[in-house]
N, C-alpha and C positions, 0 to 999 in steps of 0.2 A: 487704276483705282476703281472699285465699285461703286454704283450709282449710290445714293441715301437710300439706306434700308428702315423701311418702318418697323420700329421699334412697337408700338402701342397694338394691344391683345385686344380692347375691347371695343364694343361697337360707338360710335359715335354720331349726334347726327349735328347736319348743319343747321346753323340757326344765326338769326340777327336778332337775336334777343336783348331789349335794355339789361344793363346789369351793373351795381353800384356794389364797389370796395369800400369796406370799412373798416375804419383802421378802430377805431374804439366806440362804443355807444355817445350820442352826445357832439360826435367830430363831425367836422364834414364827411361826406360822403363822395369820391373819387365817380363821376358818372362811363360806362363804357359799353359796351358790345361783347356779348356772348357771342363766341364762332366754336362751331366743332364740338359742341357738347356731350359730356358721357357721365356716365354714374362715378367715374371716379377723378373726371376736370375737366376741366374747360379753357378754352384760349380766350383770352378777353383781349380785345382792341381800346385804345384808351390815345387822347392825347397826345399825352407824353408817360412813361413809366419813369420818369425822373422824382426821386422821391418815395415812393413805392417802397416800401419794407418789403422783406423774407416772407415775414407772416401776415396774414390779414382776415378778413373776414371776406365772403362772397355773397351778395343777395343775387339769385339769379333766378326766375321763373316764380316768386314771390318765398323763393328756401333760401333762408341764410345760412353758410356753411364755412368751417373754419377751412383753411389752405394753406396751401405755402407756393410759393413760384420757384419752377424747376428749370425754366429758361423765361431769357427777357431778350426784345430789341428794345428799340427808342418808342413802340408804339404798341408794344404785343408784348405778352405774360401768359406763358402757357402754365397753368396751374392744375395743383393736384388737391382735391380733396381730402380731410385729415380726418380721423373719426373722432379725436377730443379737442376742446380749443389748446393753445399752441400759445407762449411768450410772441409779441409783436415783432420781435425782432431778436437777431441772432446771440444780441449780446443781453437778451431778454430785460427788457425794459416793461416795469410794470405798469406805470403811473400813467394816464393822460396826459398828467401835469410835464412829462418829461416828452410823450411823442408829438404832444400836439406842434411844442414848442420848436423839437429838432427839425420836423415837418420847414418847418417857417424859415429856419436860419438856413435849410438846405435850399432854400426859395430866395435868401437873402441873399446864402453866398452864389448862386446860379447868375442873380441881376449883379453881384461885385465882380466877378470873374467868369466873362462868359466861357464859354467852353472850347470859343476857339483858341483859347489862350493855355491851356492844356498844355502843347506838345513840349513847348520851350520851358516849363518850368526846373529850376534848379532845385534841390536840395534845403537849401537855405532860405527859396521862398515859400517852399510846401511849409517849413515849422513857421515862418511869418504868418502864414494863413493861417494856420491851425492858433496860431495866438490868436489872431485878428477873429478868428470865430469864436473863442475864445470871450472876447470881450465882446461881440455879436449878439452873446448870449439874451442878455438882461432885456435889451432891445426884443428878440425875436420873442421872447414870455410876454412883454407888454402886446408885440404885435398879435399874440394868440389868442390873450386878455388870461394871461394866468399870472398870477402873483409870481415875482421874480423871488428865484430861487436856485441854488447850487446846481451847476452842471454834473449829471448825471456821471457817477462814476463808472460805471460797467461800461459806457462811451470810452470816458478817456482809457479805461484797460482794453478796450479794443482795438481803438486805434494801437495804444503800446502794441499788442500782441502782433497785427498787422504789420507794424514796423517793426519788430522784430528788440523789440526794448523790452528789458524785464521789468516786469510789472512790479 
């Protein structure tokens, strides 16, 4: 088999530049490392990408710039540059009111079910959870500090879509 062939046309240079994701005006701000930078993306170092939406915003070298993440590890998001802003996420979610919150409950269910617990799950516990986040809900608004409010539907038809349930 062939070695990894570099794919990417354009120049790039290295950099350890601060640089902060934003997922909406007003939210926190995700703090990270600019690596590898080019006119049309950049790899950021972070953390954890756990939580991390599709889409987001880039403040890097003092330019904010909409993206989208085209790969992820646990600690790295190599991102592309978009030329208009972009839906936050895949199953475009408009509201702050609805990412700050999902942010939180993805944070809640991380500390209920750590990840090592992953391999072994049935069937029957994955729809327990999904209840259980479910009623997570209201909790994760209060923790955002937004007025508790109906779980975003475009969520639940995603996941439907995902599992393969007709919406």
């Amino acid at each position: 088999m062939d070695a990894l062939v570099e794919r990417r046309t354009h120049f790039r240079k290295h950099s350890l530049a601060p640089a902060h994701i934003v997922l909406t005006d007003g939210a926190a701000q995700f703090d990270c490392v600019a690596l590898d930078l080019s006119d049309q993306g950049v790899r950021l170092r972070l953390t954890t990408t756990y939580g991390i939406p599709h889409r987001f915003d880039v403040v890097v070298d003092g330019r904010r710039r909409s993206s989208r993440c085209v790969w992820r590890t646990a600690t790295e998001i190599g991102v592309m540059f978009s030329e208009e802003l972009h839906p936050l996420a895949d199953f475009k979610l408009r509201r702050e009111s609805d990412i700050i919150p999902l942010i939180e409950l993805l944070r809640m269910a991380a500390e209920t079910w750590p990840i090592s617990e992953l391999g072994d799950v049935s069937e029957t516990e994955l729809f327990q959870r999904d209840q259980a986040l479910l009623e997570m809900w209201p909790e994760a608004c209060r923790r955002a500090g937004f007025e508790v409010h109906e779980f975003p539907a475009d969520v639940i038809n995603f996941w439907q879509q995902k599992m393969g349930w007709p919406n």
